[in-house]
C-alpha positions as CSV (number, residue, x, y, z in Angstrom):
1,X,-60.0,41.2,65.6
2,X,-57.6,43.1,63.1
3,X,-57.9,46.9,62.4
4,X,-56.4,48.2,59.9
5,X,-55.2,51.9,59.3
6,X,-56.5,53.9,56.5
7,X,-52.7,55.2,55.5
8,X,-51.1,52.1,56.1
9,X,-53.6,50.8,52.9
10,X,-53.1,54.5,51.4
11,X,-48.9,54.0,52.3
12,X,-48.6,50.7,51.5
13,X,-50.6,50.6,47.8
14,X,-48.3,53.8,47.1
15,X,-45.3,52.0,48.2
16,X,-46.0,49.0,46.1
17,X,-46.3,51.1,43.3
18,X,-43.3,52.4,43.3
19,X,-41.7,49.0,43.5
20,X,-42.9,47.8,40.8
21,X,-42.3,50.6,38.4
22,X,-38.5,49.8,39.2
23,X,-38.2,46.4,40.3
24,X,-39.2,43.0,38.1
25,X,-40.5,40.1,39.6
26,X,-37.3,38.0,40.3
27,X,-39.0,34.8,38.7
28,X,-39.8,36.9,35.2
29,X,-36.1,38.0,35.0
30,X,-35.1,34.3,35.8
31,X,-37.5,32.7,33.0
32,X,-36.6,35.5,30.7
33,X,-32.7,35.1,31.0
34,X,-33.1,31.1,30.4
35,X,-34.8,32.1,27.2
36,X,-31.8,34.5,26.4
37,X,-29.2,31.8,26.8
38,X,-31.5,29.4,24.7
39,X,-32.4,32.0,22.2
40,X,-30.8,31.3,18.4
41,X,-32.3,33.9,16.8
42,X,-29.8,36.6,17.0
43,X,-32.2,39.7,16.7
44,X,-34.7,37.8,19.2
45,X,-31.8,38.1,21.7
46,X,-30.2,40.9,21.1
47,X,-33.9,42.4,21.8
48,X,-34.2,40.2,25.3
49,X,-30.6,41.6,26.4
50,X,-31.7,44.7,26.0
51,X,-34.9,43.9,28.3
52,X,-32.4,42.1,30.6
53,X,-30.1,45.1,30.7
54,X,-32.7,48.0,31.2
55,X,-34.3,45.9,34.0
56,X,-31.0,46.0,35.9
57,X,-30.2,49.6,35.5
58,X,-34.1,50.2,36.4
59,X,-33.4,48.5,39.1
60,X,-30.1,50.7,40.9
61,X,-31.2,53.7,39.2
62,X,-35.1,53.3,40.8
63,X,-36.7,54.5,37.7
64,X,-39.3,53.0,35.5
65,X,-38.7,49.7,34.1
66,X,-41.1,51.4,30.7
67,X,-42.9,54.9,30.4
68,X,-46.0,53.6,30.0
69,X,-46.2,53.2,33.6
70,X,-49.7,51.8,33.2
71,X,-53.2,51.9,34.4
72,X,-53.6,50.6,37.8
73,X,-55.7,47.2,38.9
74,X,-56.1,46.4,42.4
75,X,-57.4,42.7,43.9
76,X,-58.3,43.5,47.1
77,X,-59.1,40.2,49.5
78,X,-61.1,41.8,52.3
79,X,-61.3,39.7,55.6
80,X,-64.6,39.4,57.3
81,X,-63.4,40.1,60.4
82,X,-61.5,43.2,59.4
83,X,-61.9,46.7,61.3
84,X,-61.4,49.5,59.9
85,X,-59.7,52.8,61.4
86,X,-60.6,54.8,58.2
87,X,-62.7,57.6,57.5
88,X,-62.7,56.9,53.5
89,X,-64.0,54.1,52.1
90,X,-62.1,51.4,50.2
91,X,-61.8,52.6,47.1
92,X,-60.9,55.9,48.0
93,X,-57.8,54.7,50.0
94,X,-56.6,52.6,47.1
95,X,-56.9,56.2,44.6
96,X,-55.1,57.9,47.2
97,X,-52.7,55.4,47.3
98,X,-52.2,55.4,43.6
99,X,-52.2,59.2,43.5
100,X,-49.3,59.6,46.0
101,X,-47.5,56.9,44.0
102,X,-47.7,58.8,40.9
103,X,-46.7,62.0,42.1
104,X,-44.0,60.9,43.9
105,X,-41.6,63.9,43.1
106,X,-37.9,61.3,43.1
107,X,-39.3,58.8,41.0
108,X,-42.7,60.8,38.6
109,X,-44.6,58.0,37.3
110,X,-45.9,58.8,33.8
111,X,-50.4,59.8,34.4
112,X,-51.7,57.7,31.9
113,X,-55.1,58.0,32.2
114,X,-57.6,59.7,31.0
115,X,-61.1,60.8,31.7
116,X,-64.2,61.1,29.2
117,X,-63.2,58.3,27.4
118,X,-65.7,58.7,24.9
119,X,-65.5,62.2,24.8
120,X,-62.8,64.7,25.1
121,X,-60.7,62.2,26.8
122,X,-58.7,64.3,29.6
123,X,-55.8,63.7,31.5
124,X,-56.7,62.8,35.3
125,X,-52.7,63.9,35.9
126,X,-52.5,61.6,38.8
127,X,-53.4,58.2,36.8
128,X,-56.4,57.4,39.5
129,X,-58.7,56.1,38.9
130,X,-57.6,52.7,39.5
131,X,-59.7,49.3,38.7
132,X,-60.5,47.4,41.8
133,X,-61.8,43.8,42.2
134,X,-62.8,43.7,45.7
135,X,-63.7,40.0,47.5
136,X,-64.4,39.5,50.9
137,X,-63.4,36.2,52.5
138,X,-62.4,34.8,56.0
139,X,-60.2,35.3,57.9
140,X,-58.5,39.2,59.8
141,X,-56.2,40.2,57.2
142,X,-56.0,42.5,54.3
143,X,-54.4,40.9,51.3
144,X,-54.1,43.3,47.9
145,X,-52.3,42.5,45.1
146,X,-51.3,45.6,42.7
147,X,-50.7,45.6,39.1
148,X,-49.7,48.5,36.6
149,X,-50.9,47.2,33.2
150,X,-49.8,48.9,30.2
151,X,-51.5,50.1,27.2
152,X,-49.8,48.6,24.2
153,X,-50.3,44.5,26.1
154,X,-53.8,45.3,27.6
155,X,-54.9,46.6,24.2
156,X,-54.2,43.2,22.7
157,X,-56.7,41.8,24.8
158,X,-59.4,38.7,23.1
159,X,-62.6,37.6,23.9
160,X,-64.5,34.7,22.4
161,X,-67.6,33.3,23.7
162,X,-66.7,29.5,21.8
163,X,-69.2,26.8,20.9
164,X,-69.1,24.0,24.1
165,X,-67.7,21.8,21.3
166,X,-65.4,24.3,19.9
167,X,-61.6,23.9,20.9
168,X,-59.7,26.0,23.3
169,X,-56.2,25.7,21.9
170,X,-57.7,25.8,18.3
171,X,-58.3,29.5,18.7
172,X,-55.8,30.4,21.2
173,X,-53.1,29.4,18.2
174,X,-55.4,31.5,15.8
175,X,-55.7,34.4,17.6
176,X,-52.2,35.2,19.1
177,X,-50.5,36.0,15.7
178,X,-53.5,38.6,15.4
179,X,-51.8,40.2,18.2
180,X,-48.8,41.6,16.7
181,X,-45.4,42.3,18.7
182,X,-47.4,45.5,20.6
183,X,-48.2,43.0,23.4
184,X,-43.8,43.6,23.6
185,X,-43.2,39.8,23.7
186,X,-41.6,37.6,25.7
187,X,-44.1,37.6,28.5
188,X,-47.0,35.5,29.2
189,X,-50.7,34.9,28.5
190,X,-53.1,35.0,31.2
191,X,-56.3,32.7,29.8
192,X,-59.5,33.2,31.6
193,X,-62.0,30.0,31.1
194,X,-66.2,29.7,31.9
195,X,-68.2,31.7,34.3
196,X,-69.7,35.0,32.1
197,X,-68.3,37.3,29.5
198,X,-67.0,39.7,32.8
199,X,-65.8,36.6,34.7
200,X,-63.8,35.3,31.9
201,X,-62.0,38.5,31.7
202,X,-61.6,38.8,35.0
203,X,-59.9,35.3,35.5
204,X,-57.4,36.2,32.7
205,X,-56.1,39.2,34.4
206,X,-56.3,37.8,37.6
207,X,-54.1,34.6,36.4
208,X,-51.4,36.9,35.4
209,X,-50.7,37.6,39.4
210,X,-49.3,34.1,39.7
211,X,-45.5,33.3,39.8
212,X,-43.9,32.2,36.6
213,X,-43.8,28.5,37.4
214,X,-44.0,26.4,34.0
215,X,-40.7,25.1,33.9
216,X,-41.7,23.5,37.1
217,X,-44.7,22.0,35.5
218,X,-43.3,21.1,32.7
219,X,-40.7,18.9,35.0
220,X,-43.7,17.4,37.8
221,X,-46.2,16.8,34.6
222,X,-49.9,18.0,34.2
223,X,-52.5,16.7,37.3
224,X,-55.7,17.8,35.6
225,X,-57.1,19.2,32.3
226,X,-56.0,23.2,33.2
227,X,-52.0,21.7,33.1
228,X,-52.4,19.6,30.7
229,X,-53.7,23.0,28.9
230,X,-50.8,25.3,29.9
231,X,-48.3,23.0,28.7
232,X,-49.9,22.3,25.3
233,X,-50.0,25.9,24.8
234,X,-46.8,26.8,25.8
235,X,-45.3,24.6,23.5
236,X,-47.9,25.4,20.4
237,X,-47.3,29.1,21.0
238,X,-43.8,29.2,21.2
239,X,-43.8,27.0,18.0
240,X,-45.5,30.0,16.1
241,X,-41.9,31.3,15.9
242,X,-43.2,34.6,17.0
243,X,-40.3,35.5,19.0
244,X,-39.2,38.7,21.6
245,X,-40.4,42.1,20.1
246,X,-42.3,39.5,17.1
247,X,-38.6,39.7,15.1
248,X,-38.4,35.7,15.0
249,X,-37.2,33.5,17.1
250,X,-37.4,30.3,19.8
251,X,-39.5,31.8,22.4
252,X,-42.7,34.0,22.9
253,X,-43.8,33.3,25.8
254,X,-42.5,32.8,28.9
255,X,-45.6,30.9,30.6
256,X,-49.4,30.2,30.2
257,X,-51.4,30.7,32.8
258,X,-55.2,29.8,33.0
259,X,-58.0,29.8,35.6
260,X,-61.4,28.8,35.1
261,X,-65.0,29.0,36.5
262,X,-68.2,27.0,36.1
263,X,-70.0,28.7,33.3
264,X,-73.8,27.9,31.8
265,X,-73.8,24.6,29.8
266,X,-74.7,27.0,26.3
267,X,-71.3,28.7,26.9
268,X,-67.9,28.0,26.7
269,X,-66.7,32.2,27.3
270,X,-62.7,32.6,26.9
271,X,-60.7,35.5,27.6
272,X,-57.1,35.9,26.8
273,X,-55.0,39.2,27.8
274,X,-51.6,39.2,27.4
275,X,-48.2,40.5,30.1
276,X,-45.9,42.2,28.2
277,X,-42.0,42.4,28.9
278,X,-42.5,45.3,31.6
279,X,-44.6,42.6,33.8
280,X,-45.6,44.5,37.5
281,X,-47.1,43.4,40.1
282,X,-46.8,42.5,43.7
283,X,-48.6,41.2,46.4
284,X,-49.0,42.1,50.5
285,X,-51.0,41.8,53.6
286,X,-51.7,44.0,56.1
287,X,-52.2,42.1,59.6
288,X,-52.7,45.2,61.4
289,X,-49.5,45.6,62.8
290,X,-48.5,48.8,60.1
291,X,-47.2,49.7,56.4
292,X,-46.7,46.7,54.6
293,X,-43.0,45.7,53.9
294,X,-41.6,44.7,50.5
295,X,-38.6,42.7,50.0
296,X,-35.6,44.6,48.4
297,X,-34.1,42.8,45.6
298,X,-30.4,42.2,45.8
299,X,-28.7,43.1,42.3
300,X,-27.0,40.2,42.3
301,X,-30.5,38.7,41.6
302,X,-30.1,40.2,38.1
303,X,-27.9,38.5,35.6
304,X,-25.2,40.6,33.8
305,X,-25.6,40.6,30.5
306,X,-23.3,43.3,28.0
307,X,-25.2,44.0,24.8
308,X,-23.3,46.6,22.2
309,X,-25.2,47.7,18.3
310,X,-21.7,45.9,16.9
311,X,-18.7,47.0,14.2
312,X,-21.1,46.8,11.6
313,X,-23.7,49.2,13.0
314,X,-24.9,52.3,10.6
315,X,-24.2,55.6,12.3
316,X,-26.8,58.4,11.4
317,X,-27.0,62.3,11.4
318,X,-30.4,62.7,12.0
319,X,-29.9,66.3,10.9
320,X,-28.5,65.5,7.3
321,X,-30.1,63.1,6.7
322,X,-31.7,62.6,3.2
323,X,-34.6,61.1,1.3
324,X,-32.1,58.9,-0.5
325,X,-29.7,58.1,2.0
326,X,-32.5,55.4,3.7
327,X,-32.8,54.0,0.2
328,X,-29.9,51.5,1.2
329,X,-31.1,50.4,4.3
330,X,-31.9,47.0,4.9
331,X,-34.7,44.9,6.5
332,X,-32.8,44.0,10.4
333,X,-30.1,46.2,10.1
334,X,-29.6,48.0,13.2
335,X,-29.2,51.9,12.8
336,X,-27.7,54.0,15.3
337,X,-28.9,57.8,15.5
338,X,-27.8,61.1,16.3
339,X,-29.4,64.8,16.1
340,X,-32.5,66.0,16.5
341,X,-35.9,63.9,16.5
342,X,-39.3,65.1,16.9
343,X,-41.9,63.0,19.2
344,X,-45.8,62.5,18.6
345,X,-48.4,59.5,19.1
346,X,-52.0,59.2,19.2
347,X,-53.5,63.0,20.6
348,X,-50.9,64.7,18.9
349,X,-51.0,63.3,14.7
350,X,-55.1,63.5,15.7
351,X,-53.8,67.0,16.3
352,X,-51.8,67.4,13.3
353,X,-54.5,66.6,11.1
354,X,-56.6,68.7,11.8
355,X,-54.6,71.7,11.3
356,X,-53.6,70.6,8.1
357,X,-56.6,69.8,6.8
358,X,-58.6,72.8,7.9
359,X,-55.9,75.1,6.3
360,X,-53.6,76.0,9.1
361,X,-50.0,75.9,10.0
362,X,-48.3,73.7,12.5
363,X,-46.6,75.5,15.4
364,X,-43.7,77.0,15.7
365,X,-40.9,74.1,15.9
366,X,-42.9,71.8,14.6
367,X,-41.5,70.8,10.7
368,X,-41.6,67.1,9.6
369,X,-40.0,67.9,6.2
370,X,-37.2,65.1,5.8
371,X,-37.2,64.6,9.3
372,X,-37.8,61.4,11.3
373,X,-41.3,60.9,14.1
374,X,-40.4,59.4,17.6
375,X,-43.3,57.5,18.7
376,X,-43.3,58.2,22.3
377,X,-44.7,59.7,25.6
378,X,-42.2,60.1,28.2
379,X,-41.7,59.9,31.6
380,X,-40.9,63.4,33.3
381,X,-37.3,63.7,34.1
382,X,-36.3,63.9,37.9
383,X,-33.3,65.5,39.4
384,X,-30.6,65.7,36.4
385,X,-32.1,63.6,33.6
386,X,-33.1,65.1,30.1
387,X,-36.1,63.0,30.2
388,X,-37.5,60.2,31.9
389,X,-37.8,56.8,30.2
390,X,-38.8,57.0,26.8
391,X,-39.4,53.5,25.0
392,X,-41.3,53.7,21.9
393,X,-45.3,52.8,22.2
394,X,-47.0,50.9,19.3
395,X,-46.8,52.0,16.2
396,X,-49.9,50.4,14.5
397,X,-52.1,52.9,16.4
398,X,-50.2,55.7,13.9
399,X,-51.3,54.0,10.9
400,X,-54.1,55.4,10.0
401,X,-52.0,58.5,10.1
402,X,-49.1,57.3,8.2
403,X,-50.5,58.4,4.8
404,X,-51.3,62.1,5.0
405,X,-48.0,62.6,7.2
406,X,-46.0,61.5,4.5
407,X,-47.9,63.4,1.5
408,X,-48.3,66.4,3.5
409,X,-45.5,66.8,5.7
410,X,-42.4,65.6,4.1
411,X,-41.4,63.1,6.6
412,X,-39.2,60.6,6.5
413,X,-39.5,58.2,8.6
414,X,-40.6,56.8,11.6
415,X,-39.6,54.9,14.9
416,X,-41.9,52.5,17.1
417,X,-42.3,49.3,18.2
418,X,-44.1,46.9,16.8
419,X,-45.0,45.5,13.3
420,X,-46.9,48.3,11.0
421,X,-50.2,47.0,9.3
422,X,-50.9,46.7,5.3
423,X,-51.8,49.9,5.0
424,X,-48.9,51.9,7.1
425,X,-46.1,49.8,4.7
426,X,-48.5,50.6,1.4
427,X,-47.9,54.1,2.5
428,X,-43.7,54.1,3.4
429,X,-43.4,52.1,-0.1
430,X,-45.4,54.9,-1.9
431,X,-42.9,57.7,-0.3
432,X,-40.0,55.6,-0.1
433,X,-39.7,56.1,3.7
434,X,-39.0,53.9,6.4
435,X,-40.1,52.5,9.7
436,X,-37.4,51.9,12.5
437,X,-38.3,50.2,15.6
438,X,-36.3,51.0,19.5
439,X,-37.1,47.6,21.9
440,X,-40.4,47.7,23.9
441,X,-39.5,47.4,27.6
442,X,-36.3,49.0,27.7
443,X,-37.6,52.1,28.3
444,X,-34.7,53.4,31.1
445,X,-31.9,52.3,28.4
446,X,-33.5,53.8,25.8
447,X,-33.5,57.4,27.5
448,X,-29.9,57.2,28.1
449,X,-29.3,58.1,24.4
450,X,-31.6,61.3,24.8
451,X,-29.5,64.5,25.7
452,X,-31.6,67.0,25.7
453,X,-35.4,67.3,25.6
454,X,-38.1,70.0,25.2
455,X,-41.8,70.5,24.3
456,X,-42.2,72.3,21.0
457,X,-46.2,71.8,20.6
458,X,-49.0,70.8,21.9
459,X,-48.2,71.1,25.6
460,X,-52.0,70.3,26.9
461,X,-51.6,67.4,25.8
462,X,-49.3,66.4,29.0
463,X,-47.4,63.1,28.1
464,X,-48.6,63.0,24.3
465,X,-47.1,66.3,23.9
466,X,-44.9,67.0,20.7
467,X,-41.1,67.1,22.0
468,X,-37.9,67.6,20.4
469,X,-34.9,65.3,21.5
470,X,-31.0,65.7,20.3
471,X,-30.1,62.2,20.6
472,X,-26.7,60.1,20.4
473,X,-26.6,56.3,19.0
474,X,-29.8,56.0,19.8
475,X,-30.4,51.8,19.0
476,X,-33.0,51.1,16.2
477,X,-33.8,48.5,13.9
478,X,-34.9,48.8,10.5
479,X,-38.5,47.2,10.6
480,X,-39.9,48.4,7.3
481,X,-37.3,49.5,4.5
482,X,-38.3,51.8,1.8
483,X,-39.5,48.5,-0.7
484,X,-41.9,47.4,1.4
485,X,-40.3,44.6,3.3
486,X,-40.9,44.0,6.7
487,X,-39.0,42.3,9.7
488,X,-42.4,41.0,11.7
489,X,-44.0,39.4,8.6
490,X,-40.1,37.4,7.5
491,X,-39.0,37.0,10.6
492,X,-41.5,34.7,12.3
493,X,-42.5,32.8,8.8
494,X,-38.5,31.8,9.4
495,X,-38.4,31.1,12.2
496,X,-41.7,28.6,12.5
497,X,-40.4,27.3,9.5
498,X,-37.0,26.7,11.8
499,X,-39.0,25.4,14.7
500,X,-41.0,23.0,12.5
501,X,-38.1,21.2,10.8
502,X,-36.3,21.2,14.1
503,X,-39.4,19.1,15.7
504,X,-39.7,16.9,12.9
């Protein structure tokens, strides 16, 4: 009979945790640089090199691959004939686990999450809890597999409960290009099929745990009808035109994966939840015999891909910058920026707005007036970084927003990721601003343009704080110009259109 050691479970979930914040599963990075050679649309793979390159340096440098380092999920396959050398039970093990991951003073992990979720909505600092699916089955061993899931894929998650008649693929194709590019495409779609409402959702998440493995299907052939569903998806997805970061382009995802359950014969419950670009997890066992150990990458596992903004790249002083100097930028054209840039998402325009509106002045520091928004929650630095990573997060959660910043603070523009909804580019074509967008899951790369960082407002508000960064050729694309036109609605119109005629 096994027994198992309550800090080799505590060490070894903190340990895998750490992995994965820095190190990609080798089979994503091998499906996701076959895409990149394949790619044709050039902003689509420009976008994946980028991906491609920050998972590298992610890799040497042990940092996070994005700083959404994500909320935890743990599936945890309890043997029967398990003992236990613990004095805390399961759960409480795996938090502890998580916390000393988090903390982790040579590589800080950003605490996402936050209690009161209804309510006041505080910062745990230490991103426990975690969400555990616990199972107990034969055998003497421990097996866990840990996952960091971050907020702009899981918040694209769908649920359906379908008609037993109704068809599967029918509103898979309907509802992905209501997802947007926050999901940070190419990654993969986890389908859950049958059992309950919970179950369905369940299965989807848990499906995303398995390796990346539909080239190899596509080569053997379908066996049953759960193959012969992943390929037809694959295919019809990918034909949307969708494309890496939703710019356009040959591929969107990198595989389907589904697993299903007997459900009631009234119900046909789907889920669907998508793995974005910064895909983590990993899997181990614990026999008894002590920590679990985790294979170390070799870099020559990554591919070396070179990615530059090119000649005809438009260099900008953020800090002269005028209202009618962004008049002449163009729809795609990459932008690369210098000077100072303020930060702020979610907490801190909430924030902003209610100052305004109730008749009282910003802080100190804080002035928006023709000055561009980062939006952004980074990573703490460590030993003699500015900041830790610092992608963008997604910028349709601002819209709402977008309106009264402009009329009331003078801002000029914005950077994200992401498409921006009607009513976000009604707004920038009222004011004649613009909306710029940095690549999601390139978070490391991103924060080597940032030189220098500090909090101006709102420090309470941890991670969502407002910060001030001097930055140099910082990469953005322009997503929304100053008329109105936008890169996520022309880009994948294009390129189905492309994809279409190509088939025919």
């Amino acid at each position: 009979m096994t027994t198992i050691k309550q800090n080799d479970l505590i060490q070894s979930v903190a340990d895998s945790l750490q992995y994965i914040s820095y190190y990609h599963p080798q089979d994503y990075i091998q499906s996701l640089y076959k895409a990149y050679q394949m790619e044709e649309s050039q902003a689509a793979k420009d976008a994946m090199a980028q991906i491609l390159i920050n998972s590298r340096m992610c890799a040497e440098g042990k940092r996070p691959i994005c700083q959404d380092t994500g909320i935890v999920t743990v599936f945890a396959e309890i043997g029967m004939d398990v003992q236990w050398d613990a004095e805390m039970p399961l759960e409480d093990m795996i938090n502890e686990g998580v916390r000393k991951a988090y903390l982790h003073p040579d590589n800080v992990l950003r605490a996402s999450i936050l209690a009161d979720p209804a309510g006041k909505r505080i910062n745990t600092k230490d991103n426990t809890p975690a969400v555990i699916h616990t199972k107990m089955v034969s055998g003497d061993k421990v097996d866990i597999t840990v996952a960091a899931k971050g907020g702009g894929s899981e918040n694209k998650s769908k649920f359906t409960m379908l008609n037993p008649s109704d068809d599967i693929v029918e509103w898979v194709l309907k509802t992905v290009p209501t997802m947007g590019a926050g999901w940070c495409p190419p990654g993969m779609l986890g389908i859950g099929i049958g059992g309950t409402a919970e179950k369905a959702m369940v299965l989807a998440k848990r499906s995303l745990m398995d390796p990346v493995n539909i080239q190899e299907l596509i080569a053997k052939g379908p066996e049953n009808r759960v193959e012969e569903l992943r390929l037809e998806l694959y295919e019809k997805v990918n034909a949307l035109g969708i494309g890496a970061q939703g710019l356009g382009g040959l591929t969107t995802v990198l595989d389907i994966k589904i697993l299903d359950y007997p459900t009631h014969a009234a119900s046909k419950p789907v889920a669907m939840i998508p793995n974005c670009a910064a895909t983590r997890h990993v899997h181990f066992t614990l026999d008894g015999s002590g920590v679990a150990e985790l294979p170390t990458p070799k870099l020559e596992d990554w591919p070396q891909v070179t990615w530059d903004a090119g000649a005809s790249s438009r260099r900008v002083n953020l800090d002269e910058i005028t209202a009618q100097d962004i008049q002449s930028w163009q729809p795609g054209e990459t932008i690369l920026l210098s000077g100072k840039l303020l930060t702020g998402r979610d907490a801190a325009h909430k924030r902003i707005h209610e100052l305004i509106s109730s008749g009282q002045s910003l802080p100190d520091g804080v002035d928006f007036k023709n000055r561009f928004i980062y939006y952004v929650g980074p990573v703490d630095p460590v030993r003699d970084e500015a900041v830790g990573p610092a992608g963008p997060t997604t910028a349709t959660r601002m819209d709402k927003f977008t309106e009264f910043m402009l009329e009331e603070t003078g801002l000029l523009g914005m950077v994200g990721k992401a498409e921006r909804g009607p009513v976000a580019i009604e707004a920038i074509t009222k004011h004649k601003a613009v909306y710029l967008i940095a690549v999601g899951g390139a978070a490391y790369l991103v924060s080597k343009a940032i030189r220098a960082s500090r909090v101006v407002a709102f420090e309470d508000l941890g991670m969502e704080a407002i910060h001030e960064f001097e930055i140099e050729d910082m990469p953005v694309t322009v997503a929304v110009s100053s008329d109105g036109q936008s890169v996520h609605q022309s880009g994948p119109s294009e390129w189905k259109i492309k994809i279409q005629q190509s088939a025919a």
